[in-house]
N, C-alpha and C positions, 0 to 999 in steps of 0.2 A: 316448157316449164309447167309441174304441174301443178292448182290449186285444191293443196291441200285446206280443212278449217280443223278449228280448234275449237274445244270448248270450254269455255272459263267458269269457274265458279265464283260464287260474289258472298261475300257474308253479309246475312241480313240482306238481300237483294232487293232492289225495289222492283215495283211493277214494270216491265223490260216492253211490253206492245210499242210496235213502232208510233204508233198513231198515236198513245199516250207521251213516250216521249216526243214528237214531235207540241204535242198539245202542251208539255209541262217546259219546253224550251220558250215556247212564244208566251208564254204568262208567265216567264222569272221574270222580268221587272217590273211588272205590276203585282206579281207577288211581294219582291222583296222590298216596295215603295208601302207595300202597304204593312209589313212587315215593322219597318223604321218607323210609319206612323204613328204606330201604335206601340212606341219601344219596348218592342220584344229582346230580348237577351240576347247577345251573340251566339249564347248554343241554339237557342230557338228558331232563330237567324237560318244558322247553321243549318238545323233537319231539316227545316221547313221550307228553305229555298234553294240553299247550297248543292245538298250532297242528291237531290231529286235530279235539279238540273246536270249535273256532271255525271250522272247514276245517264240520264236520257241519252246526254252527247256521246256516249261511249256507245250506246245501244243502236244510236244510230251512224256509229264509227264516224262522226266531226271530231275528228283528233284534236284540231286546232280550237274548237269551240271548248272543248272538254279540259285544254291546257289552260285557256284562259279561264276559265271558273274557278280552279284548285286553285292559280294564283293569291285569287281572292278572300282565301280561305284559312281562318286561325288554328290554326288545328289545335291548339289548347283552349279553344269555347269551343268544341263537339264532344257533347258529354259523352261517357265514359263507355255507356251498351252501343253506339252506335262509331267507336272510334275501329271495330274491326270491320265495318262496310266501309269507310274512308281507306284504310290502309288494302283492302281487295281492291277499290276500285282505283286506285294511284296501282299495283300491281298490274291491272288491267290495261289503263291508257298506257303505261311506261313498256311494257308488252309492247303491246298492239305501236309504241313508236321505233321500238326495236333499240331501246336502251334499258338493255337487260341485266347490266350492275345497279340501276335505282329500281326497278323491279324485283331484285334478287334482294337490294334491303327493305322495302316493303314487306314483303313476306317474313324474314327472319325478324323485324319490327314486332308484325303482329304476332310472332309466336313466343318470341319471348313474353309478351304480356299476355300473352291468352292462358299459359299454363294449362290446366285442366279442362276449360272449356273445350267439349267436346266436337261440338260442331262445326265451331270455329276454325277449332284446331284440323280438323277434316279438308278445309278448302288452302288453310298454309300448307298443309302435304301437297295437296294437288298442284297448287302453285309451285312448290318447290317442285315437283315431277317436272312443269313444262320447262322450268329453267335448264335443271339436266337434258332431257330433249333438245333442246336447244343446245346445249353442246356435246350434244352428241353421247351422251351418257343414260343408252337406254335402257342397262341391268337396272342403274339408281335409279330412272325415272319409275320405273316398275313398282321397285320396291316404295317409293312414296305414294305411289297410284294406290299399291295393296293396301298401305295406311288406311288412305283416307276412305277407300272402299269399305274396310273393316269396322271402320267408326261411322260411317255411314248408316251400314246394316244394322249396329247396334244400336243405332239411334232414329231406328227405323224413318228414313229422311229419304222419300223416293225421287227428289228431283239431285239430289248429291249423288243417290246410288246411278242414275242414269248416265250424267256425265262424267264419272270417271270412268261406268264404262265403257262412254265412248272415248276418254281419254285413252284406256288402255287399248281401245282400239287402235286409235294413231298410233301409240307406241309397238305395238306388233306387227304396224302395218312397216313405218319404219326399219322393222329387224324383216322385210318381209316375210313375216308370216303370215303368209294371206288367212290361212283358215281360222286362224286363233283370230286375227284382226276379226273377220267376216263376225264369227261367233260372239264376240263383245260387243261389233255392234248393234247385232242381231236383239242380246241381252238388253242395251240402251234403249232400243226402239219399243221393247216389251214393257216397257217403263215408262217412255216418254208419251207411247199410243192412250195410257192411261191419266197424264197429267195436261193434254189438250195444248202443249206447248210447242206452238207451231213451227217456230223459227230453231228453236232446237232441236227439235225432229229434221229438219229439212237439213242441217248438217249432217245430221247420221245419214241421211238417205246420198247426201254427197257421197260424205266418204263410202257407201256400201256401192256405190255406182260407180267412184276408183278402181273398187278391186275386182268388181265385173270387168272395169277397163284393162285393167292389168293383166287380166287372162283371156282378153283378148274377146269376150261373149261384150259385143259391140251393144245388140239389140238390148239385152237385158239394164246395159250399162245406161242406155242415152233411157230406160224408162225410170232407173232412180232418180238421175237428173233431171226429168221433168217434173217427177212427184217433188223433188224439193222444189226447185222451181213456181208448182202449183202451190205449195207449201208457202212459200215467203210471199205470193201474191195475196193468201188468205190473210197473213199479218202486215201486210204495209212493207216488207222489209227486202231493202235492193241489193246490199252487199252482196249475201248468202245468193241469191239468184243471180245474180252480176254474174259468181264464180261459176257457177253451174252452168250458165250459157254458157262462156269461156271453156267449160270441160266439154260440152257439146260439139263443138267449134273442133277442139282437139279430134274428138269420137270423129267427126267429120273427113277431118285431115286424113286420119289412120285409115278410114275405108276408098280414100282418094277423091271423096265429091266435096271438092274447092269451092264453087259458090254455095252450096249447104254450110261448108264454114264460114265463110265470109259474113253470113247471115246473121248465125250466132254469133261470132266474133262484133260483129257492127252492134246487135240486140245488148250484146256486156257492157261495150262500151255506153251505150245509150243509157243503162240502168246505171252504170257506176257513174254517170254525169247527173242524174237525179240525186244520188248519195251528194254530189257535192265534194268527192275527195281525192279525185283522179286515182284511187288506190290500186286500179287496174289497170290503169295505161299503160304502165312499162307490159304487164302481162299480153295485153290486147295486138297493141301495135307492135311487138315484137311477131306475133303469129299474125297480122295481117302483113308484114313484110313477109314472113315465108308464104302467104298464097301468093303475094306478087311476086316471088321465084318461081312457084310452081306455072305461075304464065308467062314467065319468059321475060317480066319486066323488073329489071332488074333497076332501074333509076329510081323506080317509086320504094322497091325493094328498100333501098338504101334511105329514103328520106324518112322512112315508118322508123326502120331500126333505129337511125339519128334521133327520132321524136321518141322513140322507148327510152334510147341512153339518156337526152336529158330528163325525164322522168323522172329514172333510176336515180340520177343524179341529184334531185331534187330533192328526194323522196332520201337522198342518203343510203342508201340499199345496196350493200358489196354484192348481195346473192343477186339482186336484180340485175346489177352494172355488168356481174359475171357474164350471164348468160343472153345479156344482149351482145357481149364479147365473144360469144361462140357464134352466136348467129350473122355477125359482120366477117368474123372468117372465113364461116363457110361459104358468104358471097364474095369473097374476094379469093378462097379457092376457085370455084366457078369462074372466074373473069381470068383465074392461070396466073393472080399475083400471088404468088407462094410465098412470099416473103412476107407482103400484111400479112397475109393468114397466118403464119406461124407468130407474127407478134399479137397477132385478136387470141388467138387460144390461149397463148403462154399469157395476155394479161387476164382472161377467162380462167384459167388454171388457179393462178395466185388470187385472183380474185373468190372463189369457191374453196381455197384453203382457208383463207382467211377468217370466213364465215362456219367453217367446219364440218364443208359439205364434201368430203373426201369421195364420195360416190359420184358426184359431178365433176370432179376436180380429174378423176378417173375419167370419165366420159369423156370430156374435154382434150383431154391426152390420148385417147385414142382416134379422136377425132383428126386429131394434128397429126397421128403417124402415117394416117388411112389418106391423108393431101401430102404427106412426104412420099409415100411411095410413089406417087403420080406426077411427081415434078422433077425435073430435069436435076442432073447432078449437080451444077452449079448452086443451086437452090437447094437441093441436098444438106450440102456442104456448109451455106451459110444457116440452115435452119438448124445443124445442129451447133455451131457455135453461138447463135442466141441462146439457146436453152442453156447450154454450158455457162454461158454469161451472164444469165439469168439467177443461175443457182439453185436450180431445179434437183441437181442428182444427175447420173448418169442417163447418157440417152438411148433408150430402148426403143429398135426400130422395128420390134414384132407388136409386139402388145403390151399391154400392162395389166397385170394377174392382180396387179396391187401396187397403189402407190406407197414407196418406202416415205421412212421417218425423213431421209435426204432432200426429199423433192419438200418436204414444210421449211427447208433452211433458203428457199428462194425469195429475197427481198429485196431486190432492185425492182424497180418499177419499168415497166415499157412505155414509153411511147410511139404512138401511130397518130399522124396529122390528117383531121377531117376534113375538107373541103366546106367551105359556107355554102352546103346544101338549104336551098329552102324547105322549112318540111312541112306535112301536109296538114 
């Protein structure tokens, strides 16, 4: 799996430094005590303790810190300039929790009342773009990126023009178009190099070390990844660095030096346990169960993946659950049980429908024909009547050029029984 980022825009953003929000989470209650002291007004309340703190939790990706503050939160005492930084940053955590219908009304929230507001209205586009993205609707997403890009320029706003165009980067990167991507984020970084905004720069330099990844120039790849890397250590910030070891780890894997990933791979998880949010585990431990395939140990193999699934499972995440679902079939093709393995991919499959990741859902299916060919007829025979049983469409035992409309009609669920593995 690979860790792509995103970039949000916030209307009205507050100060984002990790070290500040860290600073502005540890004094909300002696803020807001002294706040009540001195009966300030609920909206006063509101700016001055509320939406700082929940503006920092997000910045410093504490989901669960950030859920609790909105809780507490009137939204009719937040006066009226500062209700479209409240409706960006509920779009933000509801994002970032992957419930993307109260995020989807967040945004159409703020536009219907922002009307004419120019700038405002710039970051509801961009938000509407990542929701399309998200399902997979990358003409539209384009087209709301162009918006807000438009209104950006006009309003001459160079940290809005930067991130949409690294926005549009993700989205061309998605339609792989490397070159178009490369060039938009190129244009972003020409932007951000001038606004000193460290941890948004260290995303673009991710994603531009992707697509060095992608074409396969390893060298060039693992030095974007470090500069972000060097990047989020100048600002305090784990997440974005988290990933970027984790893409390291990957770089690793593909040139085949297993303990150089293992390193990076341990280094993510160590940063993403600073962060406080296990948001990498599923990612982590699912590729440190594949170096313990690549050494032959496949017991440990297996307890990494079990500690990724419940992660995944935690964490709620079809696309995560998916692809620790590829990665237990293809250790159970190895051990010659062909039969798990055709039930891990076919739940890998549905699982990456689900989420609207047809591209993996594809992979996943080819993965499963590439351990049919290699199993004995008897096994054959049963793995094509799951599929069939499953609801998948017809079974194609050359390739798949393209998943048809037929294989979305599959909705029975699979079962595969775990063993009470201890895991690590």
């Amino acid at each position: 799996m690979q860790l792509q980022l995103d970039e949000h825009l916030v209307c009205g953003a507050l100060p984002s430094a990790a070290t500040e929000a860290r600073q502005t989470l540890a004094e909300f209650s002696a803020v807001l005590v002294a706040a009540r002291a001195r009966n300030a007004s609920a909206g006063e309340i509101a700016v001055e303790c509320y939406l700082p703190s929940f503006n920092a939790a997000i910045v410093l990706n504490d989901l669960q810190r950030a859920d609790e503050i909105r809780r507490d939160v009137d939204e009719s005492a937040i006066p009226e300039p500062r209700l479209p930084l409240w409706w960006s940053l509920n779009f933000r955590l509801d994002y970032s929790l992957q419930d993307y219908g109260a995020a989807d009304g967040w945004c159409h929230k703020g536009l219907t009342a922002l009307q004419d507001q120019d700038r405002n209205t710039a970051v509801a586009y961009h938000q509407l773009a990542m929701i399309a993205q998200h399902e997979g609707d990358f003409d539209a997403a384009e087209q709301w990126l162009r918006q807000s890009l438009e209104i950006a320029v006009t309003n001459e706003v160079p940290d809005q023009i930067a991130v949409v165009c690294h926005q549009l980067g993700r989205n061309a990167q998605e339609l792989l178009d490397l070159d178009s991507a490369e060039t938009w984020y190129r244009e972003a970084l020409s932007v951000k190099d001038q606004l000193e905004d460290y941890g948004s720069t260290a995303c673009t330099c991710h994603q531009l070390a992707m697509i060095h990844q992608s074409r396969a120039d390893y060298v060039v790849a693992a030095e974007w990844y470090q500069k972000s890397i060097d990047l989020c250590a100048g600002a305090g910030l784990t997440t974005p660095a988290a990933s970027s070891c984790y893409q390291l780890g990957q770089l690793s894997m593909a040139e085949g030096d297993i303990g150089k990933a293992e390193i990076s791979y341990n280094k993510a998880l160590e940063l993403d346990a600073q962060n406080g949010t296990g948001h990498l585990g599923t990612c982590v431990f699912g590729e440190l169960g594949a170096v313990a395939v690549e050494n032959g140990d496949y017991d440990t193999a297996r307890r990494r993946y079990v500690r990724a699934l419940e992660l995944a499972e935690a964490h709620g995440s079809d696309i995560e659950m998916a692809d620790v679902f590829g990665k237990l079939a293809g250790l159970a093709g190895l051990e010659e049980q062909y039969e798990e393995c055709g039930r891990w991919y076919m739940k890998s499959i549905l699982g990456f429908l689900k989420s609207n990741d047809r591209l993996d859902a594809r992979a996943s299916a080819q993965d499963l024909i590439a351990w049919y060919h290699r199993a004995p007829r008897q096994s054959q025979m049963q793995l094509r009547e799951m599929w069939l049983d499953v609801g998948l469409g017809p079974f194609i035992d050359d390739e798949f050029d393209d998943i048809g409309a037929e294989m979305e009609q599959g909705t029975r669920s699979i079962d595969v029984s775990l063993p009470d593995w201890s895991t690590p």
